[in-house]
N, C-alpha and C positions, 0 to 999 in steps of 0.2 A: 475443320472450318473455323476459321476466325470469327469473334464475337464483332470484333469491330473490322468491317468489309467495306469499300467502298460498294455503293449500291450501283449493280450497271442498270443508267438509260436508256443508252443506247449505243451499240458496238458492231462492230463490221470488220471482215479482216478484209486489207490493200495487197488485189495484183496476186502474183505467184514469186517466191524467192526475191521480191524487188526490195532494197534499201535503204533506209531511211536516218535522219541525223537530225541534228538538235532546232537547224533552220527551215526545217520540211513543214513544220504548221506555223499557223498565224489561224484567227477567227474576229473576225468583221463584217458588217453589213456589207458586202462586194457590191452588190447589187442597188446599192442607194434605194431600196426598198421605203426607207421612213419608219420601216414597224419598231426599228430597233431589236430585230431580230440578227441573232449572229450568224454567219455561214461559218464553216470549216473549209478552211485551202490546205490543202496536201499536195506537196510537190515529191517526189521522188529521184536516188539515182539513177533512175533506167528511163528516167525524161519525161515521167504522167503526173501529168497534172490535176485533179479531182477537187471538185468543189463539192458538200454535202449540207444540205439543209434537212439535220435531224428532227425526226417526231419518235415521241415516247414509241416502245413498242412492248405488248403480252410479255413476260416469261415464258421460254421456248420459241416467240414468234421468230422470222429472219426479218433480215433490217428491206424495208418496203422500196422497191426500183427506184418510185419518186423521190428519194431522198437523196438520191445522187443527181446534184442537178447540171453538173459538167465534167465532162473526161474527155482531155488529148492529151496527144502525145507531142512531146516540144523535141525531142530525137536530142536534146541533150541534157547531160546529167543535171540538173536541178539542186543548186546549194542553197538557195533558200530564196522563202515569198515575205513579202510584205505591204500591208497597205497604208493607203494614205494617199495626198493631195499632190500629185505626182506632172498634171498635164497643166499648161498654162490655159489660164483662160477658165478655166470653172474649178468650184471648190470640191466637186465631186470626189468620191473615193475611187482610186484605180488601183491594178493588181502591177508589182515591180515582182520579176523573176530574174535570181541570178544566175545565169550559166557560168562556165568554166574562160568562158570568153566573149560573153555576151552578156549585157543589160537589157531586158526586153520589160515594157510598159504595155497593159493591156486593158482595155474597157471592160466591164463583163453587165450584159444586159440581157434580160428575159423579156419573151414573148408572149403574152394572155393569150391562150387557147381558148379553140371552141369547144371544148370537153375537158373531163376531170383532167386526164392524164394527157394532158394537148400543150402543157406548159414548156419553153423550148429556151434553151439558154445559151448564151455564142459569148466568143471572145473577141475581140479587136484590136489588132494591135495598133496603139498609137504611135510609139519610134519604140527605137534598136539604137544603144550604144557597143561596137564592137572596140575590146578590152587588148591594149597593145600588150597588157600582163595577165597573167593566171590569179582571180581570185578565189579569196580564203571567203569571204564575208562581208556587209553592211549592214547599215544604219541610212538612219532618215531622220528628219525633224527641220526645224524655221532657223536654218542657219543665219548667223548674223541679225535674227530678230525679224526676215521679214515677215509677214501679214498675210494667208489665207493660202500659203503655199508652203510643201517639204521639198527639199532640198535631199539629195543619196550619197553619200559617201561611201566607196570601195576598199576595202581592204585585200592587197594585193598577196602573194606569198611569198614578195622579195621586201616587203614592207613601205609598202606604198602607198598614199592617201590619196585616190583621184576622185574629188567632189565634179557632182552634175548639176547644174541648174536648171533643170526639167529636161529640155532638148537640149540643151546645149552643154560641152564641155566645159568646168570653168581651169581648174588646176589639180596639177598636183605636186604632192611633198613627201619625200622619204624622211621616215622615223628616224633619228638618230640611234644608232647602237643597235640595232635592228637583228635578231636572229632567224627568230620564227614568231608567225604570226599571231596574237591571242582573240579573246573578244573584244569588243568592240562598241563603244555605245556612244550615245549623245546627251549631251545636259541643258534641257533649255534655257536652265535658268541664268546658269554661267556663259551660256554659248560656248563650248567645249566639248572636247570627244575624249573618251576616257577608257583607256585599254591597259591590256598587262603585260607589258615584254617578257624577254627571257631571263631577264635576271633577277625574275619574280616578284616587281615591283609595279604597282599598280601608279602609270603615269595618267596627266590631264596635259591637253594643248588646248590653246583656246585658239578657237578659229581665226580672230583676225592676225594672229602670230603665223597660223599656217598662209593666210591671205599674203601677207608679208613674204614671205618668207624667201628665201630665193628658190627657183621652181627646179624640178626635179626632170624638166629634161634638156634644162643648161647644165648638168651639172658634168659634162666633159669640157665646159669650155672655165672651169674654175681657176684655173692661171690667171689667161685671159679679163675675167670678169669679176676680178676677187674683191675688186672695192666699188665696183658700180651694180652687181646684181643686188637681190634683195636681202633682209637681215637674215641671221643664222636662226635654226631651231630650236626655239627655248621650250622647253615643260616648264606647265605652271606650279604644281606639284607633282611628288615624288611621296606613296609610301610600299617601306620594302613587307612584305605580310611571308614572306620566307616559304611558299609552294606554289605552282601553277591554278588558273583558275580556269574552272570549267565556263563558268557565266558570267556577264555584267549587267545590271538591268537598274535603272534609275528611274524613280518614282517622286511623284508628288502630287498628292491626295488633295492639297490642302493650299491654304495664301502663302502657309508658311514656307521654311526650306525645302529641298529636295534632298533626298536619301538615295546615294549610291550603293546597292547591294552588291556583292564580290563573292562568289560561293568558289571554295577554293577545296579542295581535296580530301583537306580534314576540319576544314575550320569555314564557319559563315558571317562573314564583314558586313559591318553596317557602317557607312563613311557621312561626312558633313561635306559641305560643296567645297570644302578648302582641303579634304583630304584626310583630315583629324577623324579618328574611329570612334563612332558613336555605342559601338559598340558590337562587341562579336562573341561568337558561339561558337565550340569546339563539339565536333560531331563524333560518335564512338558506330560511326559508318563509315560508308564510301557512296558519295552524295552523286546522285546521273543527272538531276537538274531540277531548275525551283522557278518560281515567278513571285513576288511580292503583289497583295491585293488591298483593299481597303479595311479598314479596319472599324468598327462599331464603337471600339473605346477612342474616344479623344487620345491624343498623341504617341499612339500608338500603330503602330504597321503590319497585318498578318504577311505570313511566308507559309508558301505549301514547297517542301524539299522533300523529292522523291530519292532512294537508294537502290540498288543494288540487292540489295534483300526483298526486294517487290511490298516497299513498303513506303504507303506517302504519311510526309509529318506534316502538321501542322502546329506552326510558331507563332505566339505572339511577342513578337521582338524576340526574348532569347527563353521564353516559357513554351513546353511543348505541352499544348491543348488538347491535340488530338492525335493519331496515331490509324490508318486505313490501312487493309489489306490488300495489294492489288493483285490482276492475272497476270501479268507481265513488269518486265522491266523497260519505263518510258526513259524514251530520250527526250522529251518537249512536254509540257503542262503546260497549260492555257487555261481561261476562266473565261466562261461566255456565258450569253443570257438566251433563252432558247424558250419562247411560247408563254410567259407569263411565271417564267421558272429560272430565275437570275440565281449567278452562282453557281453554273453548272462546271464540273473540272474537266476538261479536252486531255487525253493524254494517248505519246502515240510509241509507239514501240521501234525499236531498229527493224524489226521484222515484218512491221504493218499491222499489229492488232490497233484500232484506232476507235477508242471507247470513251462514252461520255460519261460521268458517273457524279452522285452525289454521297454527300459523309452521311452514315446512319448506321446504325446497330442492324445485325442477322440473327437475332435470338434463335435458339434447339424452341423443337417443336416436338422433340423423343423424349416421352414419359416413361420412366424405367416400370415392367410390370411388375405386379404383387408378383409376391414370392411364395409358393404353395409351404404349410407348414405341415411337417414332414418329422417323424422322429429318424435319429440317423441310426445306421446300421454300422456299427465298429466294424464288424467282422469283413464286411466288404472295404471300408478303407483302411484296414490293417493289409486286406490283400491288395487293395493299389498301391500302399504306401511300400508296400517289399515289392512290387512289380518296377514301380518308378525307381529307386534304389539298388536294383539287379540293372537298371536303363543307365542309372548314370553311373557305375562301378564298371560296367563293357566299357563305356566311353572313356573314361578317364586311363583304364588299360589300353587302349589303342594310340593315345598321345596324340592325335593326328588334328592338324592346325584347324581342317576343312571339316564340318559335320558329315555324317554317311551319307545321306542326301547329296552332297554336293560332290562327291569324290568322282563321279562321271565328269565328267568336264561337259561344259555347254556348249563349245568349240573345240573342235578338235582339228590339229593340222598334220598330215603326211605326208611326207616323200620318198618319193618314189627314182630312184637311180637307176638311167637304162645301164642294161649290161655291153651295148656296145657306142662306141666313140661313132660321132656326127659323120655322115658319110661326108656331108660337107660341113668342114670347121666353121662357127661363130666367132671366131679371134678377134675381138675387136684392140686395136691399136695395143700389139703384143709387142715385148721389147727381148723376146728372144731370139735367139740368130738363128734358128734351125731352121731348115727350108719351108715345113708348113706345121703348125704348131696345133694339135689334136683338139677337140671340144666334145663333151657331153651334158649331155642330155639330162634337166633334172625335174620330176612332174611334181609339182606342189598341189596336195588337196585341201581346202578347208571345209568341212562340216560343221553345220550347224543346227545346233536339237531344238534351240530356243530363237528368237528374235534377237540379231545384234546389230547396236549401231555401228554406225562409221569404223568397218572394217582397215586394217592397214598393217601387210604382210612386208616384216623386212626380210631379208636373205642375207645371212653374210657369212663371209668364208676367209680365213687371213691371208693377209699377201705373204707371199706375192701371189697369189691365187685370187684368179676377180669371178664374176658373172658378165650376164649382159643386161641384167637390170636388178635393181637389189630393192627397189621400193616400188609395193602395188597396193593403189588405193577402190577400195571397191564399195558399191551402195549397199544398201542397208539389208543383210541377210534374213532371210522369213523363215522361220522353224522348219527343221529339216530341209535345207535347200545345203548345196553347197556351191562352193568356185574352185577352178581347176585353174593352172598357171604354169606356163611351160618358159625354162630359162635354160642357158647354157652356162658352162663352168669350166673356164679353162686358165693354162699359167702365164700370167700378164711380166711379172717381172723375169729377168735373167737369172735366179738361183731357184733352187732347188727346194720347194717347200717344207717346213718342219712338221706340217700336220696336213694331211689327206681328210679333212672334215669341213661341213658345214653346219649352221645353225638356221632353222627356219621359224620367228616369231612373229606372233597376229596379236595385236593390240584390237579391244574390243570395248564400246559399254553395252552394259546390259540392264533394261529398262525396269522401271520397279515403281508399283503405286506412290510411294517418298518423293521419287527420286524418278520425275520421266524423262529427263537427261540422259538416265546411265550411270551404273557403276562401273568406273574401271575394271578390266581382267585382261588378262595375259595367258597366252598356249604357246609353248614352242617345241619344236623336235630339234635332232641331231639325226645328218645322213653321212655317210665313210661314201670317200671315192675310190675308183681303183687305181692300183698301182699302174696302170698302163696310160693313164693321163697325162704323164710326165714322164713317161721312159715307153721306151719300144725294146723290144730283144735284140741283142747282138753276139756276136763271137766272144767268146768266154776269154779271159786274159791271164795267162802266165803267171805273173811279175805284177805285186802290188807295194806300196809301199806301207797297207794298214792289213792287217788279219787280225778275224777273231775267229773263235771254234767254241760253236753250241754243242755241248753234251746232252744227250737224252737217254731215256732207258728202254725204246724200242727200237729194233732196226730200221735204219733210212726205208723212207719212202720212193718211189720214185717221181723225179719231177714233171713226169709227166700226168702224173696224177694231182698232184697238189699245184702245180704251176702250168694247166692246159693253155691258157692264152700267152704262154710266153714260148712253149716247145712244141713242135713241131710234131706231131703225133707218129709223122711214118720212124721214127725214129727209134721207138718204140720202148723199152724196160731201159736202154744202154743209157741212156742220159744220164749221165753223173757231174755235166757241168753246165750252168746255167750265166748268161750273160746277160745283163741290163745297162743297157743306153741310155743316160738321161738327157732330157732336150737342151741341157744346158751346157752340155757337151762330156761332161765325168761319163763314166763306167765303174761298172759294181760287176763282180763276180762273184757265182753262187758255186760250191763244191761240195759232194756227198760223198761221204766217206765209203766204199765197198768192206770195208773189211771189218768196221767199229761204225760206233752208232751214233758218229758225229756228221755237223756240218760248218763249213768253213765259209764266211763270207767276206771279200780283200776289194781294197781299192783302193788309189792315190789317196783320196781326201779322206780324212777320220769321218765328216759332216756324211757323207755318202752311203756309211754303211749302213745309218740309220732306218730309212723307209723299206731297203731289203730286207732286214734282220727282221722288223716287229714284223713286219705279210710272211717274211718264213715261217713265224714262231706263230702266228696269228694262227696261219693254213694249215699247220701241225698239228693246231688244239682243235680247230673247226673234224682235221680228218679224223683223228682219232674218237673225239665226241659222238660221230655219225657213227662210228665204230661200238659203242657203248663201253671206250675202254676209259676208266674212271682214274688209274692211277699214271697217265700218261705227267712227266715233268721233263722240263728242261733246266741245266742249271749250267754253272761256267764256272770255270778253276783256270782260266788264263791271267793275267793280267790286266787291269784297270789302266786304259790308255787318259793317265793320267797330265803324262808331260807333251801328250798331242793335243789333249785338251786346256791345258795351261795357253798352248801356242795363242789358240783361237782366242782364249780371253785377252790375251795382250794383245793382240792384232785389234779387237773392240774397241781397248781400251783405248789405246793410240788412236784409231778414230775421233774418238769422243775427246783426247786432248789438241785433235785438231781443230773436231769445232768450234772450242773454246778459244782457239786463238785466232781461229779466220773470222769470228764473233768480235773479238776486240778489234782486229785492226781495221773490218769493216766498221765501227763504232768510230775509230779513230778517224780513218778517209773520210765520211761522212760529216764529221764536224769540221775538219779542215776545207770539204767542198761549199759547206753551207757559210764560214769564215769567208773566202775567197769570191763569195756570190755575194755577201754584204760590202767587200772594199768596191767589187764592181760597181754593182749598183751604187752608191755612195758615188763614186767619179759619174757616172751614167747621169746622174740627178744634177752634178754640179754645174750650175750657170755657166760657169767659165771654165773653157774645154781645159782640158789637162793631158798627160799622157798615163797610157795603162800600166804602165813597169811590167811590162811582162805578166800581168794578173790574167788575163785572157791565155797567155799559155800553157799558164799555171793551173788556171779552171779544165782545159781541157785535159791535162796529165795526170790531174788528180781523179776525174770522169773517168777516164781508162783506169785507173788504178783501182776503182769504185766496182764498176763490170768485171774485171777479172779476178776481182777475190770474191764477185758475188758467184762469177764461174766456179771458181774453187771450192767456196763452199758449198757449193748446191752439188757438186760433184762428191766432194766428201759426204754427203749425208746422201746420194746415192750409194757409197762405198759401205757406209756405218750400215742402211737395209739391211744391203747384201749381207754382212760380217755380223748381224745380229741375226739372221738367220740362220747361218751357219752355224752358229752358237747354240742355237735352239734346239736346230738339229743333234749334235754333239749332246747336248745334255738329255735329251732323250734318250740318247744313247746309252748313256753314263748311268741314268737311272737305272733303265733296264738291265746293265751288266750288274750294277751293285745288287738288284733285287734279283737276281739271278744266281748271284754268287752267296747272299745271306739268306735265299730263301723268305725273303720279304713278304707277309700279309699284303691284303690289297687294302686297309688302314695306313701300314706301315710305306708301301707307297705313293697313297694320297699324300700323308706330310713331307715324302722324299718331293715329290711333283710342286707343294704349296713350297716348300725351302728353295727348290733350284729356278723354278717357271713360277715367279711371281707375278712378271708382268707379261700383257700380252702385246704393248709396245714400248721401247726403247725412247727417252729422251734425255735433254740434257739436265731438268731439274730433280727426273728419276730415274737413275739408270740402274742396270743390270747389276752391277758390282756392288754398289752402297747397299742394295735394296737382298742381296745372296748373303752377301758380310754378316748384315744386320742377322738373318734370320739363321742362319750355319753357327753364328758364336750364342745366339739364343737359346738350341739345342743343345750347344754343346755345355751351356751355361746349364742346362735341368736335366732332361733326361740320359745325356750325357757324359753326366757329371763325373768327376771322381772324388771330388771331397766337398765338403761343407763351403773352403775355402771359396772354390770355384762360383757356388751359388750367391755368396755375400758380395761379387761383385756389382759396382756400380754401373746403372744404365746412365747413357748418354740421350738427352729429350731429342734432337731430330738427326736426320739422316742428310750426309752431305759427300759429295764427292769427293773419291781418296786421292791421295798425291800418288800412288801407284797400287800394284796386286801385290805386293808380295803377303800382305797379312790374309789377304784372301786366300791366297794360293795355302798359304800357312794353316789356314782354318777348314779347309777343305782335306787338304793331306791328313790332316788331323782328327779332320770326322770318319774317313776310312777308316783310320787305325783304332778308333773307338769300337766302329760295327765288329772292325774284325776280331775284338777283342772279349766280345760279345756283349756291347752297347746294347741296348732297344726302344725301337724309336717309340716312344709314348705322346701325347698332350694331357694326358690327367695327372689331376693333380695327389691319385690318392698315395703314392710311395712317399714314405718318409722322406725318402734324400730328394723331393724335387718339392720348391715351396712352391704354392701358389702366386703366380706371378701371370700378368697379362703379357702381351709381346710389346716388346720393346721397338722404340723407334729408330734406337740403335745400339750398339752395346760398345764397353768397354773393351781394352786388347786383353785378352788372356793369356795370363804368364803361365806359361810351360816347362818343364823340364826342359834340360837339352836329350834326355831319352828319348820324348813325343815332338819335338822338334826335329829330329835328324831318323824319325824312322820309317819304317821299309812297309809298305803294302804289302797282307800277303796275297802272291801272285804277280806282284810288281817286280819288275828289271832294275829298277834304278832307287835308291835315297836321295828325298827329297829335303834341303835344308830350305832354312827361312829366308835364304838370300838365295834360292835358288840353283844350286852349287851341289853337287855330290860330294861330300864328307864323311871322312869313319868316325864311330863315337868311340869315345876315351872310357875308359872307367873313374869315377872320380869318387873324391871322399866323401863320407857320407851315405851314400847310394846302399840301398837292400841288396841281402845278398839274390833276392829273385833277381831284382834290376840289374844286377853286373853280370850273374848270368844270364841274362835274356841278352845284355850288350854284345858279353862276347860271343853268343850263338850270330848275332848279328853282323858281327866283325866277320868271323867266320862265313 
């Protein structure tokens, strides 16, 4: 509890979820009373209007019926009230309400009852002005100086001045330069309205410039009228204060001048009538809004500025006096006088707390008690001190970010994957050609042990794989409750996915005496689909243009046991070949060897073998697991389909040198169209006709030429998708032969998985290749290094797209021959030959031998040179006698 609080008087909370803003209070005698008693007006966005005449009330008490002494509803949003001498013909005070397109003026008068609570209070409307524009805001005041009447000025949201002369319309003028609207005020003294445009410069016009001026709804006939309508828009002043302003508010206490106050963002202006800063104050807040009041010292002005931090200040001029705690954060402050109790502060919240309070100290009233004197016992806190000590030596061994208390999670989320596809598909707007394209079923749970707010489950899955809704917002969980959420998940794009996963995360706060907003926290899971969401079984195929062969160390399975949704059970033990149809029209072939304890899987596309091979090797380890056989492996001595995967990455690449050029010459069309729209227009404007030289046929062949390379390219980055999936595919591949062939840790394959799959989309300022380079010549820079040399090279600070693959291709070749050499993929830094070093944002070319340039994966078909070229190596001089025989075993 704060020492210095504002004291509540009296408080009441407005309405349910309705909204409130800076122009929603005002406080005046409405009721021409005479006591000099203030009322409170409250307008809101949901259209309620509420007048209250506060009395003190107990601590604990609630705020008394009779204090509410009018509520309707106007059925439109409510931007703001204000009173004043609004009706011709008497000087009384009347209530003006702005709507969104209406001006409405209204009497408000009460009824003497014949009992306590008998007192009745009604509204009247006197006119309605209906708004041909949408306003922002006004002002009021004795425009022009007259006598015992206010005048209204609208502030439009296209920047428009339309002054009322009670009932009657008189004019209006649009602001020059005009963006968006600011505040808004009036200076009696100048006769002037003084607002802040958008280019954060606090202007003045004085009214009879706007009186003048020419009117703003001739201003289509400006050809026409350009020397007989009225003078141009001049500002009286101009000053620039360099941020937007939340307030304007002009005051004057006194005979003397008038003070324009500007509460701007970070800083609070005090101006002279001509503009000249009297003086301003820089705030180390973020200020929600202020009123200027009277002040008890001669020539001086208090300011109460509330923040952001639920804290009002009190200034005098640029001295901060006082400092109050409040319950909320106000949009409006106001200063009323209330029963013989002047100097009360009104402040109202966006939300409707709407409390009256004065400045005072809340002194403790907690006496700490005596303390019994006691001799101490060592021997007991020698035994806590080694109990807490044992307490914090567990914790410290556990490393764990989260204390043991909190390793339950307070929200928990599951899902749940049916095992069968939608009887009937959810395919919403699928771009695949196969006749009906499959959907399942995914049940999402969240639990909840504690109270959480503003719950919000996303779902996401990569494409080309969509759902049918990925974001659900739900109200406020209550300890132990949960929500259940049923989506579908099916293939939206034309290729073939690189990963069969999803992720399901719930964004939550969780409430806490600090903090009863909420602290953030986050839960997410990960659910696997099946293989049959994307492929169906078909007829097993001959003739492939890809094979590979899984070695293992037990005899084949058969596939009717490891693969029941894809074969046919009457079939029974004989199945030895296995067919998968993807929807996107490939075929993958599965084959089990009868005689040896392999498996073969073949298809056109390298991309394809993918999803069959990991569910083969996946359902292998699941069956033998159920098995309790511990030393089940699979491993591969075939060949590393290295120059099928070379393919795929040129085919990317080549995408991505198209974008870049369908990118410039739409860059080019486009300044040539917008060129050939200014010669037009220019002849368009010219008095005296001319002819078009053909610019009009020009405009339209250039328009075609605009549309068809925008066709192009949008088509190309449909292609690039496709070809980056493929890719993905492929390298998943690629991982798993290499970690299959070296026996790879599942360490040793996280950093294979972070080197190949860094990103999980393709674009043009980071793509695939710069971003593999970088991290492949990284590795090969440390822990696969072969000399000191290799480490001393120079990093390049950022990563930029290559003029082609071949270094790539070069750096890759070259990472194989390493592992096979018996490389080991590390990130620590404790071995001598690898420095300490962060990752780089891209690396230099590493010079090579021509041995590790021109050589042979083992298990590979072909030699891979840097130019892409199968070459024999030479024996040259110099070269180890190991190196020359390794060469010519190679030749050989």
């Amino acid at each position: 509890m704060s020492l210095f609080k504002a004291r509540d008087w009296w408080s009441t909370i407005l309405g349910e979820k309705e909204e409130f803003d800076q122009g929603c209070l005002c406080v005046a005698d409405i009721d021409n009373s005479g006591s000099g008693q203030d009322k409170v007006i409250v307008g809101s966005y949901n259209g309620y209007l509420r007048i209250f005449n506060p009395h003190p009330v107990k601590p604990g008490d609630e705020v008394q019926p009779e204090d509410l002494l009018l509520e309707v509803q106007l059925r439109e949003p409510i931007l703001q009230v204000e009173v004043g001498k609004f009706v011709s013909g008497t000087e009384g005070l009347h209530l003006a309400v702005l709507h969104c397109r209406k001006l409405c003026v209204y009497a408000v008068s009460g009824t003497q009852g014949n009992v306590e609570h008998g007192n009745q209070y009604q509204i009247k409307l006197m006119y309605e002005h209906n708004l041909q524009r949408t306003a922002c805001n006004m002002t009021y005041g004795p425009f022009g100086g007259v006598k015992g009447r206010d005048l209204i000025c609208i502030q439009s949201m296209d920047g428009m001045l339309m002054l009322f002369e009670q009932e009657s319309y008189a004019f209006g003028r649009f602001l020059p330069g005009f963006l968006l609207p600011g505040p808004l005020a009036y200076s009696s003294r100048t006769d002037s309205f003084i607002t802040v445009s958008s280019c954060q410069q606090v202007e003045s016009y004085k009214y009879q410039v706007l009186a003048f001026a020419t009117d703003a709804d001739e201003r289509h006939d400006t050809e026409q009228r350009k020397l007989s309508s009225g003078k141009k828009l001049v500002v009286d002043w101009v000053l620039n204060i360099g941020e937007q302003a939340l307030d304007i508010c002009v005051v004057s206490f006194n005979q003397g001048a008038s003070s324009v106050f500007v509460l701007g963002e970070r800083n609070f202006f005090c101006l002279k009538d001509n503009g000249q800063i009297r003086f301003m104050k820089k705030l180390d807040y973020s200020p929600s809004c202020f009123i200027p009041y009277c002040s008890v010292r001669e020539g001086t002005i208090n300011t109460l500025i509330a923040n952001h931090n639920k804290i009002l200040n009190v200034y005098q001029d640029i001295t901060l006096k006082w400092a109050s705690q409040l319950p909320c954060i106000p949009v409006s402050v106001k200063v009323a006088n209330f029963q013989d109790l002047k100097g009360v502060i009104v402040t109202l919240s966006d939300d409707g707390h709407l409390q009256c309070s004065y400045l005072g100290t809340d002194p403790s009233l907690f006496q700490a008690p005596k303390v019994d004197s006691r001799e101490i016992n060592y021997e007991e806190m020698n035994a806590e001190m080694k109990e807490l000590q044992k307490i914090i030596r567990e914790a410290t061994k556990t490393q764990d970010i989260l204390p043991e208390s909190e390793k339950q999670r307070d929200v928990t989320v599951t899902a749940e994957v049916s095992p069968d596809l939608d009887e009937e598909s959810q395919a919403i707007d699928s771009e695949v050609k196969a006749g009906a394209v499959p959907s399942l079923t995914v049940k999402i749970t969240i639990q909840s042990r504690v109270k959480a707010q503003k719950p919000c489950l996303a779902v996401c899955v990569q494409a080309p794989l969509a759902v049918t809704c990925d974001q659900f917002v739900f109200d406020d969980l209550e300890p132990d409750s949960s929500e259940t959420v049923v989506l579908s998940v099916f293939l939206k794009e034309n290729c073939s996915p690189p990963e069969l996963e999803g992720t399901c995360m719930v964004s939550y706060n969780i409430p806490t005496e600090l903090n009863p907003e909420g602290i953030p926290r986050v839960s997410q899971c990960s659910f696997s689909l099946p293989l049959k969401l994307v492929c169906f079984p078909a007829q097993p195929s001959k003739a492939a243009n890809h094979k590979l062969t899984i070695d293992t160390n037990k005899p084949p399975i058969s596939f009717v046991t490891i693969f029941p949704d894809f074969v046919d059970p009457s079939e029974g033990d004989q199945a030895n070949a296995l067919g998968f149809q993807f929807l996107t029209g490939s075929k993958t072939t599965l084959l089990a060897s009868k005689t040896s304890q392999r498996y073969r899987i073949q298809s056109d596309h390298l991309e394809d073998l993918w999803l069959v091979t990991k569910e083969l090797i996946h359902r292998l380890q699941e069956h033998f697991k159920k098995q309790n056989c511990k030393d089940f492996a699979c491993t591969f001595s075939g060949s590393i389909p290295l120059q099928e995967y070379f393919e795929l990455i040129d085919r990317h690449f080549e995408l991505r040198l198209n974008a870049e050029k369908y990118q410039e010459l739409l860059s080019e069309r486009a300044v040539q169209f917008r060129a050939i729209e200014r010669r037009l227009l220019t002849r368009f404007k010219d008095k005296t006709p001319a002819p078009l030289q053909h610019l009009d046929t020009l405009l339209e062949g250039t328009f075609r030429e605009v549309i068809a390379l925008a066709d192009a390219a949008e088509e190309n980055q449909a292609n690039m998708f496709q070809a980056f999936a493929k890719l993905k595919s492929a390298t998943h591949l690629v991982i798993m032969l290499i970690s299959l062939w070296q026996k790879l840790s599942t360490d040793q394959v996280a950093i294979l998985e972070a080197t190949f799959l860094p990103l999980a989309e393709d674009t043009q300022e980071l793509g695939w290749e710069e971003t593999v380079d970088a991290a492949v010549s990284y590795l090969l820079r440390t822990c696969l290094s072969k000399s000191s040399k290799e480490q001393a090279l120079t990093l390049s600070s950022q990563l930029s797209m290559p003029k082609d693959t071949s270094r790539l291709k070069k750096n890759i070749t070259l990472f194989c021959d390493r592992l096979a050499k018996g490389g080991r993929l590390s990130l620590s830094t404790d071995s001598a030959t690898q420095p300490p070093a962060a990752m780089p944002g891209g690396c230099a070319t590493i010079p090579e031998s021509d041995l590790e340039e021109r050589t042979i994966i083992p298990g590979s078909t072909a030699v891979f040179a840097s130019h892409g070229q199968t070459t024999k190596q030479k024996s040259k001089p110099g070269l180890s006698e190991d190196a020359e025989e390794e060469t010519k075993s190679h030749e050989l």
